[in-house]
Backbone as CSV, one residue per row, in Angstrom:
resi,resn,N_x,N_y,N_z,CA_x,CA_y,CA_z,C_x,C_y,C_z
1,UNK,0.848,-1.185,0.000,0.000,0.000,0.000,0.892,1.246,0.000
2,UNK,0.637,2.082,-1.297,1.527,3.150,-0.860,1.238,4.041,-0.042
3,UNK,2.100,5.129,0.389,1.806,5.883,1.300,1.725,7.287,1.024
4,UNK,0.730,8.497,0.996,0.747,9.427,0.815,1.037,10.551,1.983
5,UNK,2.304,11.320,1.496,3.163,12.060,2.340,2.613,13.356,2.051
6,UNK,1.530,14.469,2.613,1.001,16.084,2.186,2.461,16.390,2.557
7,UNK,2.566,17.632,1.865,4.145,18.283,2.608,3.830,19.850,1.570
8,UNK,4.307,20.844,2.767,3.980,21.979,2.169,4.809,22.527,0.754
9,UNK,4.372,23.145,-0.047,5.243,23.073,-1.691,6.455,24.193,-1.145
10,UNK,6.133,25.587,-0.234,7.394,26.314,-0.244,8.134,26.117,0.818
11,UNK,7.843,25.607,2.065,8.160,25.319,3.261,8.010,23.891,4.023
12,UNK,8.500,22.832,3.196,7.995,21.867,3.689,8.375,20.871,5.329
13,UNK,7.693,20.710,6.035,7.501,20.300,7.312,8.601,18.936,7.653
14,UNK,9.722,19.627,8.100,10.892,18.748,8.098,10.356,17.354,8.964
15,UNK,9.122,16.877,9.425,8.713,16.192,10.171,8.206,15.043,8.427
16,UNK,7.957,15.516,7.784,7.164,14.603,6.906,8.318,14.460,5.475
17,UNK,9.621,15.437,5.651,9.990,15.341,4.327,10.903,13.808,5.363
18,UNK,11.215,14.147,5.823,11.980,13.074,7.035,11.157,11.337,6.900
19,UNK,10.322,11.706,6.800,9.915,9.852,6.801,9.561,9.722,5.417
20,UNK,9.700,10.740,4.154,10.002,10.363,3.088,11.307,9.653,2.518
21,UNK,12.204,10.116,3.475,13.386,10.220,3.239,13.966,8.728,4.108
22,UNK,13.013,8.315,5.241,13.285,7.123,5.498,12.968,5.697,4.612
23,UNK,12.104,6.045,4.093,11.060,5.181,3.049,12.152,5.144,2.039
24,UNK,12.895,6.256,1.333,13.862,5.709,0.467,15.133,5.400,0.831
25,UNK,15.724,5.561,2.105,16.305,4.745,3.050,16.511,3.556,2.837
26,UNK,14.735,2.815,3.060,14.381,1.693,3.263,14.204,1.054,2.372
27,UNK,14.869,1.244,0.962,14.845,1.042,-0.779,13.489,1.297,-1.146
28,UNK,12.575,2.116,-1.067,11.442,2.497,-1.627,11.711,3.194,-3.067
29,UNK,10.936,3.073,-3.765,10.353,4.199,-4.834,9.229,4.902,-4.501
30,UNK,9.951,5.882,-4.718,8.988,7.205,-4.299,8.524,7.989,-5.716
31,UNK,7.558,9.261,-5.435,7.161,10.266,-5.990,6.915,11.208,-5.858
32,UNK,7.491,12.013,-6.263,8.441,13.655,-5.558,8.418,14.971,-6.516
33,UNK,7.678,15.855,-6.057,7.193,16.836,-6.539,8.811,17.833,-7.286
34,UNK,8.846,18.145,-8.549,10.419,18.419,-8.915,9.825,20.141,-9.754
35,UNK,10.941,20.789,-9.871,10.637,21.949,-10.917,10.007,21.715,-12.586
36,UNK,9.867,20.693,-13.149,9.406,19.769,-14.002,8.650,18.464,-13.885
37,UNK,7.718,18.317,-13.236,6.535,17.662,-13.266,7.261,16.946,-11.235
38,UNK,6.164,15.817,-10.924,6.419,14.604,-10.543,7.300,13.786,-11.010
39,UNK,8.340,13.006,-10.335,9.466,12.202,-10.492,8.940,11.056,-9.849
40,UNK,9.775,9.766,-10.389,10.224,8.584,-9.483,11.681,9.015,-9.043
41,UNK,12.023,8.574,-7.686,13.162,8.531,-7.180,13.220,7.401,-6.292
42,UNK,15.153,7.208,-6.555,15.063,6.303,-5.525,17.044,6.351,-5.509
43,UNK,17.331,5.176,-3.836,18.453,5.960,-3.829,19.495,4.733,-4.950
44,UNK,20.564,5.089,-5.102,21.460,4.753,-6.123,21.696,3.106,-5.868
45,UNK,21.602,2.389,-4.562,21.458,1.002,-4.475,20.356,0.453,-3.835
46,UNK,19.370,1.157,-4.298,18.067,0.767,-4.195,17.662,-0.839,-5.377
47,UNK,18.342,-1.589,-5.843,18.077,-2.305,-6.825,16.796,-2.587,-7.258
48,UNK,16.072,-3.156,-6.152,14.415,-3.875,-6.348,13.708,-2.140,-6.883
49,UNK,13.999,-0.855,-6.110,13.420,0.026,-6.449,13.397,0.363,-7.951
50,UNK,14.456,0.461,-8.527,14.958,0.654,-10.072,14.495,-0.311,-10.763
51,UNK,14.432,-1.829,-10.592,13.793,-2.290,-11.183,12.274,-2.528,-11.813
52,UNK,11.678,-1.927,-10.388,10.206,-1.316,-10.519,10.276,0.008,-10.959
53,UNK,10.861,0.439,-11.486,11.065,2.276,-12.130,10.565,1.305,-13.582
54,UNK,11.912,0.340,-14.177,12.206,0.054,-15.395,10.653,-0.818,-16.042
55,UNK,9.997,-1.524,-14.677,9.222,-2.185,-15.236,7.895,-1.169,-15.560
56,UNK,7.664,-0.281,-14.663,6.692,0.612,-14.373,6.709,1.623,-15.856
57,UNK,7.719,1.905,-16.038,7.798,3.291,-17.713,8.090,1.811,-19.186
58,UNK,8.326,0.679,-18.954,8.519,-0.443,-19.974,9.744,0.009,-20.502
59,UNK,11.008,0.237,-19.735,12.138,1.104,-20.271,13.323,0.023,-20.377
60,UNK,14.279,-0.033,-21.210,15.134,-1.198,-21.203,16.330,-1.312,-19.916
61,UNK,16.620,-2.384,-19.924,17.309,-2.388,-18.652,18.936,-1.505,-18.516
62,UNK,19.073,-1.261,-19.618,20.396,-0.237,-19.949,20.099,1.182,-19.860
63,UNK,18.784,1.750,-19.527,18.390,3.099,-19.809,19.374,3.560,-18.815
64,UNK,19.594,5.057,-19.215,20.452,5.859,-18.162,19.778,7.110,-17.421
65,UNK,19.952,6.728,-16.260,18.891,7.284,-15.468,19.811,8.878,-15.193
66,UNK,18.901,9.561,-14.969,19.721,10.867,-14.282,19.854,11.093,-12.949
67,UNK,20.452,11.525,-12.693,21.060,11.772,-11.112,20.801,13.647,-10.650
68,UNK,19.578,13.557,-9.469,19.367,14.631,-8.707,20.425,15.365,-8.103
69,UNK,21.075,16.188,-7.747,21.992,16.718,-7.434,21.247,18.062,-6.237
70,UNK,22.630,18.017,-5.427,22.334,19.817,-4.293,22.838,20.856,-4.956
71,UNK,23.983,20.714,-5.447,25.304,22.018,-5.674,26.067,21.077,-6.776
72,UNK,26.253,22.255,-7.802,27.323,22.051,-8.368,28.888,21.227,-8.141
73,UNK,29.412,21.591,-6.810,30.233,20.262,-6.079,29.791,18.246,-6.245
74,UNK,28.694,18.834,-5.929,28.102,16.890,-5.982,27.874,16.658,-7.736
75,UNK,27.507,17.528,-8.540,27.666,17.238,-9.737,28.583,16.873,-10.607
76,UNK,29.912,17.636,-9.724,31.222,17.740,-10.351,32.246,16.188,-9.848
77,UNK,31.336,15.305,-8.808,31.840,14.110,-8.613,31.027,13.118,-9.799
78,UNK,30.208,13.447,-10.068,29.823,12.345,-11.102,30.375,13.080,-12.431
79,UNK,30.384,14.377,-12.866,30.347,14.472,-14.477,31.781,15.292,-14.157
80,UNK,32.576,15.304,-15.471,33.624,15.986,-15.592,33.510,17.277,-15.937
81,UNK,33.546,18.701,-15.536,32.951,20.108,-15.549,34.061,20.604,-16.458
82,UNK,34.260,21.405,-17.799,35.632,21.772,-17.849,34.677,23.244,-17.941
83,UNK,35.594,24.858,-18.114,35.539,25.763,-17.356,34.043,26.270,-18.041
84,UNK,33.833,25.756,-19.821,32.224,26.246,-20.494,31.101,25.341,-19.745
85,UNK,31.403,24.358,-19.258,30.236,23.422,-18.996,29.748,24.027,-17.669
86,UNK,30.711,24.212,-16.918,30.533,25.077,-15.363,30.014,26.458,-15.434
87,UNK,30.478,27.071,-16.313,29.648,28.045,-16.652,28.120,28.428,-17.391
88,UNK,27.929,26.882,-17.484,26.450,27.297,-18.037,25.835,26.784,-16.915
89,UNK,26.284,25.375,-15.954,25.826,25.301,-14.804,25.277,26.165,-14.181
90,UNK,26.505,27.381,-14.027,26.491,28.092,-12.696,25.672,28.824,-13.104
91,UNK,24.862,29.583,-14.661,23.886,30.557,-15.224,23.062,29.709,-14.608
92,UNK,22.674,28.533,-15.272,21.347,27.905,-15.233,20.922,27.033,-14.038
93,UNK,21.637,26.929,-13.149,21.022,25.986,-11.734,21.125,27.034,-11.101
94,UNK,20.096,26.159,-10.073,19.178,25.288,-10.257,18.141,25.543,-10.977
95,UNK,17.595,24.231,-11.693,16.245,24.771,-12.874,15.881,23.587,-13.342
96,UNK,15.055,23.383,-14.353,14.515,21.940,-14.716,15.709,22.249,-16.133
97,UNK,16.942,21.836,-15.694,17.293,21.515,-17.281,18.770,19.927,-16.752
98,UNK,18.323,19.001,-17.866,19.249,18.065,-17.637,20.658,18.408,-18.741
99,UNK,21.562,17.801,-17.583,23.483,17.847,-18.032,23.877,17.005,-18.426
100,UNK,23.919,16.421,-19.670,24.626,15.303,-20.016,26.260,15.430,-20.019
101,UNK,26.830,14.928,-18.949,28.507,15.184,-18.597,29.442,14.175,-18.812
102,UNK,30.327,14.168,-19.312,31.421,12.865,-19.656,31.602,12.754,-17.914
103,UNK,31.402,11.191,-17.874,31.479,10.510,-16.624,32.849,10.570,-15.901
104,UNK,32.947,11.136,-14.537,34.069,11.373,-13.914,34.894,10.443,-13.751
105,UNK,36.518,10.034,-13.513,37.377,9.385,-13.251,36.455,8.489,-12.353
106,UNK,36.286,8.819,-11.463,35.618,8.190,-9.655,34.434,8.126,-9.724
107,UNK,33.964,7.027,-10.064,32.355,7.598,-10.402,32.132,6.094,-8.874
108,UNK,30.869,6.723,-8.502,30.391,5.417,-7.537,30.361,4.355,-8.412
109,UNK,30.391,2.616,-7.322,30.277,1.275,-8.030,28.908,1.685,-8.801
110,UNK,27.462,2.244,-8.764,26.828,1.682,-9.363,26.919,2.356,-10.575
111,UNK,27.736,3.470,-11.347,27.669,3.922,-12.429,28.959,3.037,-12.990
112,UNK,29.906,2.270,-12.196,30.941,1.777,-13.254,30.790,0.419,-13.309
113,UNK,29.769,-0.107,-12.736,29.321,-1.840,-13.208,28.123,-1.546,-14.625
114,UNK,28.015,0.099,-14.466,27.128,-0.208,-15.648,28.365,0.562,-16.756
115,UNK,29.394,0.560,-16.701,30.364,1.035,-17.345,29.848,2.510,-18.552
116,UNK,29.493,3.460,-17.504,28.913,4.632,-17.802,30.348,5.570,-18.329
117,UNK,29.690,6.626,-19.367,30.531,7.018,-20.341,30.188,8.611,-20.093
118,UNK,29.226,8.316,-19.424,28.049,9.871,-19.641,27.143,9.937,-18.264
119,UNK,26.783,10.853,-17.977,26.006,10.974,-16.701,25.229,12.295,-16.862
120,UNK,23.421,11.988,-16.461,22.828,13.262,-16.962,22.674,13.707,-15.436
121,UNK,22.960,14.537,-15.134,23.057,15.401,-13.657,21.286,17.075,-14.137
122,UNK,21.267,16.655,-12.702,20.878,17.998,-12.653,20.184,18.356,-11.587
123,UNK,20.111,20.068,-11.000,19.744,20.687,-10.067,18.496,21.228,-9.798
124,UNK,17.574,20.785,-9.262,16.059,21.161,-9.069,15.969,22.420,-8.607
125,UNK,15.425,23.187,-8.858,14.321,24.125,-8.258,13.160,24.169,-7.634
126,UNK,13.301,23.496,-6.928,12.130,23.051,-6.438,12.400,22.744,-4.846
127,UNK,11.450,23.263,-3.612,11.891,23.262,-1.993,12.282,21.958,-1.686
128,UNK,10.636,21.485,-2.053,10.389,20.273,-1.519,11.552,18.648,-2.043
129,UNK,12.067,19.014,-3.498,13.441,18.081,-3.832,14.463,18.642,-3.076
130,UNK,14.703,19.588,-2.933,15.688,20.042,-2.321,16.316,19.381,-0.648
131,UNK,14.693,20.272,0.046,14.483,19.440,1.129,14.733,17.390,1.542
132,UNK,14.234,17.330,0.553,14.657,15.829,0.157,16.178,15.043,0.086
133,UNK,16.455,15.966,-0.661,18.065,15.664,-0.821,18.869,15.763,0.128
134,UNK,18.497,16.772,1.175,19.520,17.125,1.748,19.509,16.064,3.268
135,UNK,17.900,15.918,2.982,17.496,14.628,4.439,18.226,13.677,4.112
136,UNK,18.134,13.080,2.916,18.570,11.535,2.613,20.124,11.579,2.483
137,UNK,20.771,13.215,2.678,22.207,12.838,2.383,23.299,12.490,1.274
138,UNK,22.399,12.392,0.028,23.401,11.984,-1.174,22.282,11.694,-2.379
139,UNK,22.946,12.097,-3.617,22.412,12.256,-4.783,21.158,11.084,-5.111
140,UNK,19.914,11.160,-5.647,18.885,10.592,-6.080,18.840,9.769,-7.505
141,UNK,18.805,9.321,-8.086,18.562,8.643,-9.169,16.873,9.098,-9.312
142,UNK,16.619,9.419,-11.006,15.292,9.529,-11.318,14.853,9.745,-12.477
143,UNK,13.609,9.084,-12.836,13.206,9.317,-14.595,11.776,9.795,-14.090
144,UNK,11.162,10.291,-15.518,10.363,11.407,-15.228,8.753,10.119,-14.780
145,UNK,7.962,10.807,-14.658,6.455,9.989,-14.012,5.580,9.869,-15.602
146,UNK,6.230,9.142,-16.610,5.865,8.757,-17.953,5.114,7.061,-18.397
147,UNK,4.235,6.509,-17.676,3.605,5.411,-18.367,2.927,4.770,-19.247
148,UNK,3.636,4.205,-19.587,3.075,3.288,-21.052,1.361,3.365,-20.600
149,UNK,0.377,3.713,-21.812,-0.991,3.456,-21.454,-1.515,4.158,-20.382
150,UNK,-1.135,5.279,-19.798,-1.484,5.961,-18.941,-1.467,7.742,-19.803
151,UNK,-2.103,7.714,-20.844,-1.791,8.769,-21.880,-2.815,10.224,-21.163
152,UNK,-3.506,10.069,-20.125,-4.167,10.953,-19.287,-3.863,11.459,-17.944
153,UNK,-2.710,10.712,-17.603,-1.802,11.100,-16.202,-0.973,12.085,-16.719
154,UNK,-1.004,13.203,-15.575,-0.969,14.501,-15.858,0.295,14.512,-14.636
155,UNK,1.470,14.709,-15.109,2.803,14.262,-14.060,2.697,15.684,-12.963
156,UNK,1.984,16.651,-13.820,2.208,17.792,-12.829,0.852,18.183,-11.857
157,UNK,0.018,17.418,-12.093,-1.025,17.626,-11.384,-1.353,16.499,-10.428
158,UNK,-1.273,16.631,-8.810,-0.817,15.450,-7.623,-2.535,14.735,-8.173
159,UNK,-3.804,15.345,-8.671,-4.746,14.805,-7.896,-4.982,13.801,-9.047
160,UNK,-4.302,13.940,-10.154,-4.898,12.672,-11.623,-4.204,11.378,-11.007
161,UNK,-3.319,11.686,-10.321,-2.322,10.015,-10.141,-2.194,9.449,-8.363
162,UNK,-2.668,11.016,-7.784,-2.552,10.765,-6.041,-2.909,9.346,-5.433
163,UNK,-4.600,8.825,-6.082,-5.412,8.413,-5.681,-4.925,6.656,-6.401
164,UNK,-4.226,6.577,-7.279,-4.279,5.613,-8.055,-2.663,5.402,-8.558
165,UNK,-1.572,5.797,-7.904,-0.540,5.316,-7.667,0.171,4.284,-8.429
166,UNK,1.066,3.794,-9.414,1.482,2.837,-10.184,1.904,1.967,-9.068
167,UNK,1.445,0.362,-8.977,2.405,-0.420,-8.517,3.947,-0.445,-8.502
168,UNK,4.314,-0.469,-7.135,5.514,-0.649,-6.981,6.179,1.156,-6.271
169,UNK,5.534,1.725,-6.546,5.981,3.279,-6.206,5.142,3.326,-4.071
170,UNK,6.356,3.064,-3.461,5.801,3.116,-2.068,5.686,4.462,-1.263
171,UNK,5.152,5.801,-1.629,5.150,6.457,-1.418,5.055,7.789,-2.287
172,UNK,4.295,9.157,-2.199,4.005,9.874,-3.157,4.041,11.149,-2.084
173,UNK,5.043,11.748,-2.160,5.511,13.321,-1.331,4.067,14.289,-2.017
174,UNK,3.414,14.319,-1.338,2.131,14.873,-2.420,2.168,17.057,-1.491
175,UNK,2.939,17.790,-2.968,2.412,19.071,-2.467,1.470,20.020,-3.325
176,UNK,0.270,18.963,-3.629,-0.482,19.359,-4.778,0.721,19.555,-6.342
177,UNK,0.462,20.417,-7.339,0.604,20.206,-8.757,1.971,21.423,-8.643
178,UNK,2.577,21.147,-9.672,3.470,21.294,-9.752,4.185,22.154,-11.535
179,UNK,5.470,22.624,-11.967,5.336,23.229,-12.909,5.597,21.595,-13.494
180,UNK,4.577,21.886,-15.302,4.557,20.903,-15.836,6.147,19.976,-16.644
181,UNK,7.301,20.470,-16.864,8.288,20.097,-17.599,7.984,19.879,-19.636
182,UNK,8.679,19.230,-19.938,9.750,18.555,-19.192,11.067,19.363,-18.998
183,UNK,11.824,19.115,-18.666,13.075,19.249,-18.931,13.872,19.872,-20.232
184,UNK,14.865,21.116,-20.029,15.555,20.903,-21.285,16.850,20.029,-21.276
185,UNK,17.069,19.188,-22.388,18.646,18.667,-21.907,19.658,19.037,-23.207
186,UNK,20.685,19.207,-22.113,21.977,20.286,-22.989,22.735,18.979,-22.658
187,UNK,23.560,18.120,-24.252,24.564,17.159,-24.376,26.448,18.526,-23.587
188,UNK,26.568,18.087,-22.651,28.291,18.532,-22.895,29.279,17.763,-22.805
189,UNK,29.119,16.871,-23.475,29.745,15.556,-23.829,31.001,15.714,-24.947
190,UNK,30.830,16.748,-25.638,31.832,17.310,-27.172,32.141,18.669,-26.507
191,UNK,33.111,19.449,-27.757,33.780,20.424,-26.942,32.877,21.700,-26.951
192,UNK,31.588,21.685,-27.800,30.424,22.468,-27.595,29.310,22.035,-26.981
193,UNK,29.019,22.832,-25.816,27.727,22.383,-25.324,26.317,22.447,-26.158
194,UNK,25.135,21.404,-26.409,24.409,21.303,-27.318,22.845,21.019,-27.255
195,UNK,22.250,22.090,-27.191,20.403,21.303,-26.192,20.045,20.641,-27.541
196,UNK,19.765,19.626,-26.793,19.257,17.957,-27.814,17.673,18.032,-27.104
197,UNK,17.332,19.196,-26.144,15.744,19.251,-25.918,15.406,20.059,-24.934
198,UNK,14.388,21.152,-26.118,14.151,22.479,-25.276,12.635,22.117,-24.765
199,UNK,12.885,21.883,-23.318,11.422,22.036,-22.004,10.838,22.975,-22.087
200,UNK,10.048,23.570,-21.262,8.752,24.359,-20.882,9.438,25.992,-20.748
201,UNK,10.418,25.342,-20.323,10.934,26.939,-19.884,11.812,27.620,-21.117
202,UNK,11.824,28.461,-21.643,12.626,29.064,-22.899,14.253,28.999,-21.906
203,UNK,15.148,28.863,-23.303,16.565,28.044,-23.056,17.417,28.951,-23.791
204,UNK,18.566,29.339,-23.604,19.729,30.033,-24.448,20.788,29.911,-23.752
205,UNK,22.022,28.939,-24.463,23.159,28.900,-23.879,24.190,30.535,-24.102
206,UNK,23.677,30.770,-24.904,24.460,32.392,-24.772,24.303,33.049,-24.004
């Protein structure tokens, strides 16, 4: 049975972001209000959780998930920053836009058993992820709240999906609706940075 967590959208009640944060602790998949819709999250050796991500969106077992981030510092341990890539960082975070970054020397075991090349990072705008992150202590893994046959679930609105929850997701941080996304994502993988997909929000690397 999942569990629905109210939590306030600008100030949220360190009493409730806290037993969200135990639940993914406790390898849960969760659903977490982000600057671009509702997310699944879960933490990086959560296995059974990720696997219910992969079965839940029908996504292949190689997909590459992106990684939630606090600060630019925790980003700069997974992706390699050289001085243009940091600088569009530092314009644009936090915000709904994903970083595709050549994967750092040191990357944690679970990005180098999947012998990762690339890592999409990025910094929310949003209290209530924020709040989140900083309870649980270390970066999130997450793909967006997208299901096969569910072509009327509305990722940014808590009350289309509150009530009716995808199997396998043990918990739903619910602070009502949210901005819709998606995401823009900028490749800086080559020696020019490159948006391969402009989101909700208007985008200019200049």
């Amino acid at each position: 049975m999942s569990e629905r967590i109210h939590v306030h959208p600008l100030n949220p009640q360190p009493r409730q972001i806290e037993r969200a944060a135990a639940l993914l602790r406790a390898g849960n998949l969760g659903l977490c209000p982000t600057d671009a819709g509702y997310a699944l999250v879960w933490r990086m050796d959560a296995r059974q959780a990720e696997e219910n991500a992969v079965r839940l969106r029908a996504l292949d077992t190689k997909h590459p998930f992106t990684v939630l981030c606090t600060t630019l510092t925790a980003a700069s341990r997974l992706g390699r920053l050289d001085d243009q890539t940091f600088r569009a960082l530092r314009r644009l975070c936090p915000g709904p836009y994903t970083f595709i970054l050549p994967a750092a020397a040191e990357l944690p075991r679970r990005f180098k058993q999947a012998k990762r090349r690339a890592v999409g990072v990025r910094i929310p705008d949003h209290p209530v992820t924020m709040a989140l992150l900083e309870a649980v202590g270390e970066p999130l893994l997450t793909t967006t709240l997208s299901l096969p046959g569910h072509d009327d679930l509305s990722s940014h609105e808590a009350e289309t999906f509150a009530d009716r929850l995808p199997w396998g997701v043990g918990f739903l941080l619910d602070c009502g609706d949210c901005e819709p996304g998606p995401t823009s994502v900028i490749d800086c993988t080559e020696a020019e940075p490159e948006i391969v997909r402009v989101g909700y929000r208007p985008l200019a690397l200049d």
